[in-house]
N, CA, C and O atoms as a Maestro MAE file, in Angstrom:
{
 s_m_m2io_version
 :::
 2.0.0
}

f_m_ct {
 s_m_title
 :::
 protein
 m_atom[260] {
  # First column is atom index #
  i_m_mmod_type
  r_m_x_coord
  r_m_y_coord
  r_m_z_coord
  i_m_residue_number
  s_m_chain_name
  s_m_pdb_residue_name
  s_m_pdb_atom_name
  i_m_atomic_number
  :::
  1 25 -4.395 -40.679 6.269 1 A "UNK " " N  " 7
  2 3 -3.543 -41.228 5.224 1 A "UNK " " CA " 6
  3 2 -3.476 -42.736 5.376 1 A "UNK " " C  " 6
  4 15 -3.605 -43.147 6.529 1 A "UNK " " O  " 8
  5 25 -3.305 -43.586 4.463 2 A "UNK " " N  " 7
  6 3 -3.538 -44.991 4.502 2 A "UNK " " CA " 6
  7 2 -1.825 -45.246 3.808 2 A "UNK " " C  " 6
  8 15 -1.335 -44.836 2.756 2 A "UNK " " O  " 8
  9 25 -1.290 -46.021 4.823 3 A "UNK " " N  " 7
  10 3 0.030 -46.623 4.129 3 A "UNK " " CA " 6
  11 2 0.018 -47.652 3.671 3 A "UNK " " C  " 6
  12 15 1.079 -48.099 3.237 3 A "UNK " " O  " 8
  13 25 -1.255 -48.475 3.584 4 A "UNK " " N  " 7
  14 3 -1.028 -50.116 2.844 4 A "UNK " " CA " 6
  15 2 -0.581 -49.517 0.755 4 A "UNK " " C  " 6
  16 15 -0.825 -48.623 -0.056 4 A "UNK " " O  " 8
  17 25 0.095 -50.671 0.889 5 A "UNK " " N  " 7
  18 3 1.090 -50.432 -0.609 5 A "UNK " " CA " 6
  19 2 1.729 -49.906 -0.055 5 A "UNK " " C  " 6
  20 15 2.359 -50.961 0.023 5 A "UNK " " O  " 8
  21 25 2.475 -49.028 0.672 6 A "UNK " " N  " 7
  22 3 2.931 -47.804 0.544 6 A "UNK " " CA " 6
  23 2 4.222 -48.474 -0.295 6 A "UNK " " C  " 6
  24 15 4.341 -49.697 -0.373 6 A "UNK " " O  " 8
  25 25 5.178 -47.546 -0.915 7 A "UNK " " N  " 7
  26 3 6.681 -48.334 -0.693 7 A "UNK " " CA " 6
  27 2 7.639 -47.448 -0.219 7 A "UNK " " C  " 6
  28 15 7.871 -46.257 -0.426 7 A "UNK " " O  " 8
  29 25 8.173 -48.371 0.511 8 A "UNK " " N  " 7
  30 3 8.752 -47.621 1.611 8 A "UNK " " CA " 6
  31 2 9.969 -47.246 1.066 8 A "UNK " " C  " 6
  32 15 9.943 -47.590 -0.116 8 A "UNK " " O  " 8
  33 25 11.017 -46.716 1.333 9 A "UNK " " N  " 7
  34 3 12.937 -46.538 0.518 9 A "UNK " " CA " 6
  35 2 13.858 -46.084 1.894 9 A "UNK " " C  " 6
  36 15 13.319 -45.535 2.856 9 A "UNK " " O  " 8
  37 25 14.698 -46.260 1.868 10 A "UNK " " N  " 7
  38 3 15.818 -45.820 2.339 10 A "UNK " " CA " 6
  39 2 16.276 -44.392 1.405 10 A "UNK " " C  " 6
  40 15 15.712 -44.098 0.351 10 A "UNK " " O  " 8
  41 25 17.631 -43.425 2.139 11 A "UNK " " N  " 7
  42 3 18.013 -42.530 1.561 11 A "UNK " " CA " 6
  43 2 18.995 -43.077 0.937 11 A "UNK " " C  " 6
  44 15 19.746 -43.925 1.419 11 A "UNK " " O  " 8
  45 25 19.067 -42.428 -0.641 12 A "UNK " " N  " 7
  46 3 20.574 -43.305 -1.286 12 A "UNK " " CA " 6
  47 2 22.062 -42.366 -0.417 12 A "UNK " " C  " 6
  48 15 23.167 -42.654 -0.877 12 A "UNK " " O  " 8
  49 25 22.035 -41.439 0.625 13 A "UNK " " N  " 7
  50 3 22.691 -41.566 1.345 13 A "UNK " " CA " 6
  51 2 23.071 -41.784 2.652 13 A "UNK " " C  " 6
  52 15 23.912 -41.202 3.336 13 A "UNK " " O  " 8
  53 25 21.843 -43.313 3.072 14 A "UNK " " N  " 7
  54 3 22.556 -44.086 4.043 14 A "UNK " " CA " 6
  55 2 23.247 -45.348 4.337 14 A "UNK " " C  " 6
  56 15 23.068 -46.540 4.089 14 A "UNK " " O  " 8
  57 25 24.094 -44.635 4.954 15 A "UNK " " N  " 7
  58 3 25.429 -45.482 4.928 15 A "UNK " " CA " 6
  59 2 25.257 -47.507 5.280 15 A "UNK " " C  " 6
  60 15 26.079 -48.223 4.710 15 A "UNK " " O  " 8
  61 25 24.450 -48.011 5.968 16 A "UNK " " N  " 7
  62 3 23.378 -48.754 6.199 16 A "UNK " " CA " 6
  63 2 23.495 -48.803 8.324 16 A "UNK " " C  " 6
  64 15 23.224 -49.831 8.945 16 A "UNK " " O  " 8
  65 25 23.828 -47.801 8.852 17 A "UNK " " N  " 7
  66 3 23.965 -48.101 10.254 17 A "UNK " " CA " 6
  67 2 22.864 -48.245 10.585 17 A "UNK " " C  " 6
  68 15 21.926 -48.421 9.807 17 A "UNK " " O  " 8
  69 25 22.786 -48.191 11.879 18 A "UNK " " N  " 7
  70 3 21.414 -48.700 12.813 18 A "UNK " " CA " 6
  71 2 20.319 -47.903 12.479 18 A "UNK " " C  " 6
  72 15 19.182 -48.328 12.273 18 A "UNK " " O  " 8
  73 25 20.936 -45.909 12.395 19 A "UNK " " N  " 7
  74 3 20.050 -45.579 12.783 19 A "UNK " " CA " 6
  75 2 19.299 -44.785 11.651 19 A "UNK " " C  " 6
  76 15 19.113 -43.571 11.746 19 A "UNK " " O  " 8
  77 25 18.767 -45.722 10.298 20 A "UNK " " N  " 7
  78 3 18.183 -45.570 9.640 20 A "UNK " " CA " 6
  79 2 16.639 -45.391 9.375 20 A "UNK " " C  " 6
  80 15 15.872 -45.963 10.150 20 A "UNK " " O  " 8
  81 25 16.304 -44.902 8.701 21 A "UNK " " N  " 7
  82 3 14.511 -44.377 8.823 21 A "UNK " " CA " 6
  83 2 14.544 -44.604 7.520 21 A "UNK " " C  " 6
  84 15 15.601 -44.602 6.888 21 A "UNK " " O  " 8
  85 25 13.116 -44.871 6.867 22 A "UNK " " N  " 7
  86 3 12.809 -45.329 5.681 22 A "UNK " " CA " 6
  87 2 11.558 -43.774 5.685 22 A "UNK " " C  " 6
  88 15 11.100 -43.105 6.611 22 A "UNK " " O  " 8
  89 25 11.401 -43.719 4.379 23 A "UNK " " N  " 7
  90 3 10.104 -43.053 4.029 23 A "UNK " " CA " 6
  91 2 8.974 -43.802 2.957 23 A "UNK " " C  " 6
  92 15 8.996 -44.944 2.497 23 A "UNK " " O  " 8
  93 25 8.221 -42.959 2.800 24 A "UNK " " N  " 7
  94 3 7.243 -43.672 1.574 24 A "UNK " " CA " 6
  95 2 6.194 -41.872 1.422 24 A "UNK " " C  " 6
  96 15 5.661 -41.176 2.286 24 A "UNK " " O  " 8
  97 25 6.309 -41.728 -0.034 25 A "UNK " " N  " 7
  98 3 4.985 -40.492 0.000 25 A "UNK " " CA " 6
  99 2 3.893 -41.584 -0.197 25 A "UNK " " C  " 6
  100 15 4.026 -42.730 -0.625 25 A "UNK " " O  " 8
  101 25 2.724 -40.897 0.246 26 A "UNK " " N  " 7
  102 3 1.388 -41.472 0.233 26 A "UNK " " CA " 6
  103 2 0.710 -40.237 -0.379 26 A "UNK " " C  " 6
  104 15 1.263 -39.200 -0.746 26 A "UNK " " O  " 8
  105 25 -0.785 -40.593 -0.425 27 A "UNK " " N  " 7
  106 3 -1.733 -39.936 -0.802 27 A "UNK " " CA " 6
  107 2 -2.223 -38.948 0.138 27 A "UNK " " C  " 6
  108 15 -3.267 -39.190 0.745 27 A "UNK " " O  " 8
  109 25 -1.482 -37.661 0.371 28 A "UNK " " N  " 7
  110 3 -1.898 -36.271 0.882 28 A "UNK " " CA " 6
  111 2 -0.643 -36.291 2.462 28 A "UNK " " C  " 6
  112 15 -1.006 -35.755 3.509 28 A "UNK " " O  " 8
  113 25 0.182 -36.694 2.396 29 A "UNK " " N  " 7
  114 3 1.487 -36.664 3.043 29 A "UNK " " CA " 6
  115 2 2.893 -37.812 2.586 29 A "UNK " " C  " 6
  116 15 3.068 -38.426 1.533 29 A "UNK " " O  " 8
  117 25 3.762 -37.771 3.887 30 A "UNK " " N  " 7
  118 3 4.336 -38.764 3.766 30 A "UNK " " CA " 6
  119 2 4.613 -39.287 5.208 30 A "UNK " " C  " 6
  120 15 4.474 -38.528 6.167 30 A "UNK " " O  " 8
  121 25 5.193 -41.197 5.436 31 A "UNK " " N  " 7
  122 3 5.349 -41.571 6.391 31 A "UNK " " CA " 6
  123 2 6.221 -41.829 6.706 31 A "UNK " " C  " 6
  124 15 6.884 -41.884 5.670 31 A "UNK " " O  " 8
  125 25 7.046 -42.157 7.765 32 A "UNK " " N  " 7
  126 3 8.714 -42.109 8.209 32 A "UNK " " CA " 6
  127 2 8.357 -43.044 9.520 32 A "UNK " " C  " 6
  128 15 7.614 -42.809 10.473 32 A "UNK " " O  " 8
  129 25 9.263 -44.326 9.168 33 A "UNK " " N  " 7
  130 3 9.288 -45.578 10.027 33 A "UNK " " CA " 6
  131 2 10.728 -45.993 10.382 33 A "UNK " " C  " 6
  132 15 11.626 -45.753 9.576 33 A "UNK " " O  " 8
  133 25 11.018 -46.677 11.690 34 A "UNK " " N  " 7
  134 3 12.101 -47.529 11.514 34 A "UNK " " CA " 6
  135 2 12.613 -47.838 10.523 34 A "UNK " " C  " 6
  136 15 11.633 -47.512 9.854 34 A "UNK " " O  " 8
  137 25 13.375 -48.229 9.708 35 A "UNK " " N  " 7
  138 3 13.881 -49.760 9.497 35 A "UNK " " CA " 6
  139 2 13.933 -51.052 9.529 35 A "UNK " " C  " 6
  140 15 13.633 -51.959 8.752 35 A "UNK " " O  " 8
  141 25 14.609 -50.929 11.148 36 A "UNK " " N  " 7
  142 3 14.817 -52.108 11.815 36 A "UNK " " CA " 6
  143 2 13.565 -52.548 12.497 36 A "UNK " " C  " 6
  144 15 13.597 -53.414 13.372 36 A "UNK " " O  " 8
  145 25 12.285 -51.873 12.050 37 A "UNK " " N  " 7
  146 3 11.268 -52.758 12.808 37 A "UNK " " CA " 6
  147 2 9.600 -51.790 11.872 37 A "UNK " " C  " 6
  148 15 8.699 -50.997 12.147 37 A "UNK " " O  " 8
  149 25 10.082 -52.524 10.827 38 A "UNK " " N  " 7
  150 3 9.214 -51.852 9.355 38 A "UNK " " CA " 6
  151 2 7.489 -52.535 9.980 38 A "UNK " " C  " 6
  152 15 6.528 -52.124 9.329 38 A "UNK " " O  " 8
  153 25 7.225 -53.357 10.982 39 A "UNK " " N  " 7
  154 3 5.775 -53.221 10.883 39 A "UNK " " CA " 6
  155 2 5.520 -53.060 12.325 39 A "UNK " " C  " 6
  156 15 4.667 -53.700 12.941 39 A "UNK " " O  " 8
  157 25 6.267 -52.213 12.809 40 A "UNK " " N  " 7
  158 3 5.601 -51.150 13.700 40 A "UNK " " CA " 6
  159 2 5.504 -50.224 13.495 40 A "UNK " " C  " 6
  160 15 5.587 -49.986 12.290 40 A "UNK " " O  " 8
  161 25 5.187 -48.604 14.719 41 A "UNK " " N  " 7
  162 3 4.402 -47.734 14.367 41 A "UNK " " CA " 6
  163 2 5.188 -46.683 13.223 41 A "UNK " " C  " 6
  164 15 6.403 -46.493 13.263 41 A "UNK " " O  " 8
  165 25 4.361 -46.102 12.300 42 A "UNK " " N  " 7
  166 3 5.219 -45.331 11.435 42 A "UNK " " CA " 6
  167 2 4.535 -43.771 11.752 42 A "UNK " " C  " 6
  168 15 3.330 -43.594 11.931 42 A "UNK " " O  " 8
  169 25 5.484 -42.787 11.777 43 A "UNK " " N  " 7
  170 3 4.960 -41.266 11.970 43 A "UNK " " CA " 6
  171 2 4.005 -40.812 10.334 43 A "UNK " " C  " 6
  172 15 4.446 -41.138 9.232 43 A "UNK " " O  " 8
  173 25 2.867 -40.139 10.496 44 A "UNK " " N  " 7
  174 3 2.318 -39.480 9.059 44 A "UNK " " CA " 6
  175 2 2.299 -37.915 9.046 44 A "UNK " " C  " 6
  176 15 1.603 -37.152 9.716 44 A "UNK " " O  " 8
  177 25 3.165 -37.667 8.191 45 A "UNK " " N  " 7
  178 3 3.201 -36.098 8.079 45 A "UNK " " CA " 6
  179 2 2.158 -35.585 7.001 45 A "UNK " " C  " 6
  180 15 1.971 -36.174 5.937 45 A "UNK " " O  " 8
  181 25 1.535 -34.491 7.361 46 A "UNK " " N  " 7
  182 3 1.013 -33.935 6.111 46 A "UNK " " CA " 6
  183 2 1.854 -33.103 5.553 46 A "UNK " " C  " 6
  184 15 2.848 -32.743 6.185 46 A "UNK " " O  " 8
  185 25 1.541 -32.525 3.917 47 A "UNK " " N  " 7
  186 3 2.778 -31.599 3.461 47 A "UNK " " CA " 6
  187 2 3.082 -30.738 3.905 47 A "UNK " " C  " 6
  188 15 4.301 -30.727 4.076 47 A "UNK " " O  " 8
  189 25 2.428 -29.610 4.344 48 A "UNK " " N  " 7
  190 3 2.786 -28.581 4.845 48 A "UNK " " CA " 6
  191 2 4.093 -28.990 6.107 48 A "UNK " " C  " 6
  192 15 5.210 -28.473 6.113 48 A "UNK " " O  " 8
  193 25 3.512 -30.205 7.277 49 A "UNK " " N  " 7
  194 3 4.369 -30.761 8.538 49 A "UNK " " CA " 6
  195 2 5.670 -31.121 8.052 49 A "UNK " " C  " 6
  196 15 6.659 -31.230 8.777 49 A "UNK " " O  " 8
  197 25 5.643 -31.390 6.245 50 A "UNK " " N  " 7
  198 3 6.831 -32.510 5.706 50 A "UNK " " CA " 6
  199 2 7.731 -31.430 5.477 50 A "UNK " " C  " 6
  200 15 8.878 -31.495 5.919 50 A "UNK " " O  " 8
  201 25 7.177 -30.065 4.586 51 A "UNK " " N  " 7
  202 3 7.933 -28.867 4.492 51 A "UNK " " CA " 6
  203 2 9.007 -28.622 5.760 51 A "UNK " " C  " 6
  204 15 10.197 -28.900 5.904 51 A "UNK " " O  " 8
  205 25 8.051 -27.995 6.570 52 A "UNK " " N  " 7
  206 3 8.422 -27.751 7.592 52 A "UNK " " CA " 6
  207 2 9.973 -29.056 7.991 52 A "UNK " " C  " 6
  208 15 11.134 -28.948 7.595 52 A "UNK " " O  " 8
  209 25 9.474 -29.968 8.716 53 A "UNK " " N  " 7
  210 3 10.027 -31.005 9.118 53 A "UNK " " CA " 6
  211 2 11.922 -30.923 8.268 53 A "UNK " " C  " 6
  212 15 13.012 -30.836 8.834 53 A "UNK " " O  " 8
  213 25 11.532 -31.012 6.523 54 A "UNK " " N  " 7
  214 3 12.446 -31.098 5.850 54 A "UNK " " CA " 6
  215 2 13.240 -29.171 5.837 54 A "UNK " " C  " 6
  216 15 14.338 -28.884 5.360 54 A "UNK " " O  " 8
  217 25 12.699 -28.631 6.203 55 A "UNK " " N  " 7
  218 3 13.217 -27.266 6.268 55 A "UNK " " CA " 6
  219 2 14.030 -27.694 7.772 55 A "UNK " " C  " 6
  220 15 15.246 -27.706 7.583 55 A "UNK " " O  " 8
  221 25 13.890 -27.823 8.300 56 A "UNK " " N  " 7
  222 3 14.132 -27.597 9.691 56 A "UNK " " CA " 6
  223 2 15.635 -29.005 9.288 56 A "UNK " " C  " 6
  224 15 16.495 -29.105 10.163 56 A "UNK " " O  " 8
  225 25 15.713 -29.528 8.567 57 A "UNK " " N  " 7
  226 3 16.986 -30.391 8.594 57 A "UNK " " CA " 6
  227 2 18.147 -29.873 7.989 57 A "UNK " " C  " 6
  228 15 19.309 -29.850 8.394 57 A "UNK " " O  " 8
  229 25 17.576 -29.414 6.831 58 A "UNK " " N  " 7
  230 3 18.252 -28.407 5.753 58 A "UNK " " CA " 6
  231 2 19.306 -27.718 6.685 58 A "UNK " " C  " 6
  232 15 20.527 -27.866 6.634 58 A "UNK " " O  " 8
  233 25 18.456 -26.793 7.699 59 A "UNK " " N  " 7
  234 3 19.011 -26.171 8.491 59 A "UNK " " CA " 6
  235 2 19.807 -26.133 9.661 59 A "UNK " " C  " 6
  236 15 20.104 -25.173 10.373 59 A "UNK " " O  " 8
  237 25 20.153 -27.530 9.760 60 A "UNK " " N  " 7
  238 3 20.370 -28.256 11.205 60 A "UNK " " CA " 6
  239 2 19.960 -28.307 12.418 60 A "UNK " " C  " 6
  240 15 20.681 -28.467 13.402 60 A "UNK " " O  " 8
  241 25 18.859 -28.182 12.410 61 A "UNK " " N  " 7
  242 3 18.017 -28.293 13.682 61 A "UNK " " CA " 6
  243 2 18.367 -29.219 14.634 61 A "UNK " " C  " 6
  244 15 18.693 -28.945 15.789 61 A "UNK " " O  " 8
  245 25 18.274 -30.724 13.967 62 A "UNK " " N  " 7
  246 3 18.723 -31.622 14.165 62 A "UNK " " CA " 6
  247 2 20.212 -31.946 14.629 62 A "UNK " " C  " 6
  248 15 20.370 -32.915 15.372 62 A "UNK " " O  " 8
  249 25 21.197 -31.273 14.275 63 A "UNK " " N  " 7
  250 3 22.305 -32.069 14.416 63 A "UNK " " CA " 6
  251 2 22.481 -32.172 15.700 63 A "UNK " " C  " 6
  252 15 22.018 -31.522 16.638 63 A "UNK " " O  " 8
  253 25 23.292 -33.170 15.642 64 A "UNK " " N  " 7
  254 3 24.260 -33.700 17.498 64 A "UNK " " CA " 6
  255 2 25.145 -32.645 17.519 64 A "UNK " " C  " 6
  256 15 25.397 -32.204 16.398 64 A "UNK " " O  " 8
  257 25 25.865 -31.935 18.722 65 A "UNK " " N  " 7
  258 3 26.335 -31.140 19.075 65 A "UNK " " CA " 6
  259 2 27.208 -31.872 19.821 65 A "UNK " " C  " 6
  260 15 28.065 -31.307 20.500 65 A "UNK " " O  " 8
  :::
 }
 m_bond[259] {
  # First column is bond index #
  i_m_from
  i_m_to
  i_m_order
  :::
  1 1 2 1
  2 2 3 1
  3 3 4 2
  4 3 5 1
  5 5 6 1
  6 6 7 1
  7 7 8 2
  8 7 9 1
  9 9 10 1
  10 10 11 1
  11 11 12 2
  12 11 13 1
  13 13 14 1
  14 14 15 1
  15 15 16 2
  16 15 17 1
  17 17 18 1
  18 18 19 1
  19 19 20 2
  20 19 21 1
  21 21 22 1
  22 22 23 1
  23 23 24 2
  24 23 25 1
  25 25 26 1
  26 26 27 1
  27 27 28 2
  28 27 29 1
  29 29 30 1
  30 30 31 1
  31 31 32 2
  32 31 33 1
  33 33 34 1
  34 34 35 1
  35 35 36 2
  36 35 37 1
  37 37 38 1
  38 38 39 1
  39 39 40 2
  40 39 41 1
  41 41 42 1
  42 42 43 1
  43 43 44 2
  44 43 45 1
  45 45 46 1
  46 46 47 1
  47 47 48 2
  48 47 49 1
  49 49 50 1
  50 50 51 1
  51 51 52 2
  52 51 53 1
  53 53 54 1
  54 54 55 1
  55 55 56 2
  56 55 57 1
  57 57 58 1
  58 58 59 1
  59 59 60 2
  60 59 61 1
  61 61 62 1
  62 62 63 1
  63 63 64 2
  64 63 65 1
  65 65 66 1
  66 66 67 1
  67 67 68 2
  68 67 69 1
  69 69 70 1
  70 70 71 1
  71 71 72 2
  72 71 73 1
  73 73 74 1
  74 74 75 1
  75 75 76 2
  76 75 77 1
  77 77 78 1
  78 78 79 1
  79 79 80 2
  80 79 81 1
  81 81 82 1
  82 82 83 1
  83 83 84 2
  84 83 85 1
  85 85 86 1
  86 86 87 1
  87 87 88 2
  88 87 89 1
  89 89 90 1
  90 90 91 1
  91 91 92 2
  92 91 93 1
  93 93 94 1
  94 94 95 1
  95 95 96 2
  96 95 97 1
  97 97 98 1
  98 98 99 1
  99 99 100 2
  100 99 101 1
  101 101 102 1
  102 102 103 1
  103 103 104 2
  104 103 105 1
  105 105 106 1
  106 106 107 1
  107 107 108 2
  108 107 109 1
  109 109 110 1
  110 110 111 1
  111 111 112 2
  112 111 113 1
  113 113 114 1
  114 114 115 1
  115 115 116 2
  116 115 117 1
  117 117 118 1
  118 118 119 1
  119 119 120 2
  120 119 121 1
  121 121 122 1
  122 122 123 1
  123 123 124 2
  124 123 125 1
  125 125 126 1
  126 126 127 1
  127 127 128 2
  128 127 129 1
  129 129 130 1
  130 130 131 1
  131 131 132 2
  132 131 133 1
  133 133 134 1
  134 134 135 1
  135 135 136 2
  136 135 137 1
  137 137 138 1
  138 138 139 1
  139 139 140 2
  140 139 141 1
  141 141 142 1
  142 142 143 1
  143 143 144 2
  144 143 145 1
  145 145 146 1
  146 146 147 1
  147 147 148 2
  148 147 149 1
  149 149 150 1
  150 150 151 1
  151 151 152 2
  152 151 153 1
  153 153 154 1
  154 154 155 1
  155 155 156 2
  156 155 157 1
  157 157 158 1
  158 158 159 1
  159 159 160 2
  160 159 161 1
  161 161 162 1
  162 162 163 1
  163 163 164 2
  164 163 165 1
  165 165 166 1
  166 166 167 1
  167 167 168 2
  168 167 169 1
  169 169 170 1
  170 170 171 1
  171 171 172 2
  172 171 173 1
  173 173 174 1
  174 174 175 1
  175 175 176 2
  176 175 177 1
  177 177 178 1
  178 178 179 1
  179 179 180 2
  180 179 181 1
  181 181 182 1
  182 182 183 1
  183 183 184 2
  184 183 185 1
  185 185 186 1
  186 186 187 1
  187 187 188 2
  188 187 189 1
  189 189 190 1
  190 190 191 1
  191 191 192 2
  192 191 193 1
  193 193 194 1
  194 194 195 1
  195 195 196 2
  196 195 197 1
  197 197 198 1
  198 198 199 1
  199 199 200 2
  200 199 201 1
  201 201 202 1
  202 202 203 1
  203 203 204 2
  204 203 205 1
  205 205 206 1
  206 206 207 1
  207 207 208 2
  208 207 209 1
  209 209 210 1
  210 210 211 1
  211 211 212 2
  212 211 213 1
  213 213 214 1
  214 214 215 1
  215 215 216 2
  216 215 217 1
  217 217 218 1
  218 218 219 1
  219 219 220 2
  220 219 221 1
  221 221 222 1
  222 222 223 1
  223 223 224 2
  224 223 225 1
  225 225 226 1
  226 226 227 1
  227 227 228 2
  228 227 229 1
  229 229 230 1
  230 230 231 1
  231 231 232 2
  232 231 233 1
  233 233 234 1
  234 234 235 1
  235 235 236 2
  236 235 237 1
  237 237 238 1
  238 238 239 1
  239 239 240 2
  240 239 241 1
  241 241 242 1
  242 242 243 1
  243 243 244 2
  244 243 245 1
  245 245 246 1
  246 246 247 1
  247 247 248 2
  248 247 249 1
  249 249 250 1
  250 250 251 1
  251 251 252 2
  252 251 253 1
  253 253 254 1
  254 254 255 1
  255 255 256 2
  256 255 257 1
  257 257 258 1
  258 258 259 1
  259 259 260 2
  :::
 }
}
């Protein structure tokens, strides 16, 4: 996947704290970077990984305990 152009966004629900992640879809996934340090390394998901990934939040996989 190639991220040049990409454009990147914030979620319209973050609040603006530190620990923000930006996305961008690209051509046959999407990529998920810092923020606070937009030209370093960014993760590339393919769709199926993005499904997944976004299923698994839905569900709280993720949360702090």
């Amino acid at each position: 996947m190639n991220e040049a152009g990409a454009r990147w966004f914030k979620s319209a629900r973050s609040t603006g704290a530190k620990e923000c992640v930006e996305i961008a879809f690209l051509p046959g996934g999407v990529g998920i970077r810092d923020s606070k340090n937009p030209t370093g390394p960014a993760l590339l998901f393919g769709p199926s990984e993005w499904d997944r990934f976004t299923h698994a939040l839905r569900k709280g996989h993720f949360d702090r305990r």
